[in-house]
NUPA-443361 format. One record per residue (C-alpha): x, y, z. Coordinates in steps of 0.2 Angstrom, whole numbers. Example, Ala and Ser with C-alpha at 12.3 -4.5 7.8 and 13.67 -1.06 7.14 Angstrom:
! NUPA-443361
+-------+-------+-------+
:     X :     Y :     Z :
+-------+-------+-------+
:    62 :   -22 :    39 :
:    68 :    -5 :    36 :
+-------+-------+-------+
! end
This chain:
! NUPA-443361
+-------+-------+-------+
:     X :     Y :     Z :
+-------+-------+-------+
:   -86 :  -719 :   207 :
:   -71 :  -712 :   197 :
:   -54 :  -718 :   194 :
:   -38 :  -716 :   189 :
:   -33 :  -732 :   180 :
:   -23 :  -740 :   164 :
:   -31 :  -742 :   147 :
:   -21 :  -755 :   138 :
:   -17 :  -752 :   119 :
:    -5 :  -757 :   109 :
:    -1 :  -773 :    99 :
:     2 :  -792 :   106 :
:    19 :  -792 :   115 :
:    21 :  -773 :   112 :
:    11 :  -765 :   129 :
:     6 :  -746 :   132 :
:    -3 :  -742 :   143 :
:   -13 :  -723 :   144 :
:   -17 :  -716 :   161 :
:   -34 :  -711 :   158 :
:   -51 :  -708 :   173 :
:   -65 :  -716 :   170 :
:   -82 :  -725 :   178 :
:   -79 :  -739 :   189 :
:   -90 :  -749 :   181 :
:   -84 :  -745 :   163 :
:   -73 :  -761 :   154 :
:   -52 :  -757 :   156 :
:   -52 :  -752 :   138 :
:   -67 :  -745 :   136 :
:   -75 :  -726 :   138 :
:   -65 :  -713 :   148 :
:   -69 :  -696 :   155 :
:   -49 :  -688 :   151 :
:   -34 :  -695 :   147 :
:   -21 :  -689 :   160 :
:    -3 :  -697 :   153 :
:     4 :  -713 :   147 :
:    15 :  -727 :   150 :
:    26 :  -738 :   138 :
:    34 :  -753 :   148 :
:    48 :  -756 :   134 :
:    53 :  -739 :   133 :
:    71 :  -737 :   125 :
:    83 :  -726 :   135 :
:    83 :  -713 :   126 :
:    63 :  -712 :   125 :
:    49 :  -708 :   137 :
:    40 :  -719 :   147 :
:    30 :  -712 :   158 :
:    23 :  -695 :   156 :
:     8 :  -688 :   167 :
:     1 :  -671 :   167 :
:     1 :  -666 :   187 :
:   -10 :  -651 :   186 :
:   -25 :  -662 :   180 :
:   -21 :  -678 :   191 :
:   -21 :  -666 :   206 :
:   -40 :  -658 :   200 :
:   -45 :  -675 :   199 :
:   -41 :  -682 :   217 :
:   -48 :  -669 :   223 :
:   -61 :  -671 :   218 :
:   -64 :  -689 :   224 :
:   -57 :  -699 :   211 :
:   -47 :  -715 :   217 :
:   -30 :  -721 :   209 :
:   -25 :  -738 :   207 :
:   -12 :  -746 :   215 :
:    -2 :  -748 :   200 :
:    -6 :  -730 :   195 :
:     0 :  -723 :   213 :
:    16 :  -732 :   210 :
:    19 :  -725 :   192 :
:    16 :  -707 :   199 :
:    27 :  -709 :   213 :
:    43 :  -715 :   201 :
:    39 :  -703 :   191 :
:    41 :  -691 :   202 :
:    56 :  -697 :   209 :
:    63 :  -698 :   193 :
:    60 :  -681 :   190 :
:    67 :  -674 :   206 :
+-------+-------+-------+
! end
């Protein structure tokens, strides 16, 4: 099964996250098919903090990948915060 997850990077106390798809059964921070955005927790306010390419996270869902919960909610303020 695909899925849309978080890959963790970044250094200790200093999180970002990369939206990526990947295997199921692949280890959080390990192999992924396509790297679809990121996410930096500690963003400033004048920097980005979410960004996530919509045309490719569309192809995949439909073609059966499944999103986290976490990711769903990060797509969903996303949106909102660009409307």
């Amino acid at each position: 099964m695909v899925v849309i997850r978080l890959s963790r990077g970044g250094s200790k106390s200093r999180p970002f996250f990369n939206i990526v798809v990947a295997d199921k059964r692949v280890r959080r921070d390990g192999r992924f098919i396509e790297r679809l955005g990121f996410y930096n927790p500690i963003a400033k306010d004048n920097e980005e903090s979410i960004r996530v390419a919509q045309d490719r996270l569309t192809y995949w869902r439909g073609v059966g990948a499944q999103a986290s919960p976490t990711v769903e909610r990060l797509v969903a303020q996303a949106a909102a915060k660009a409307a």
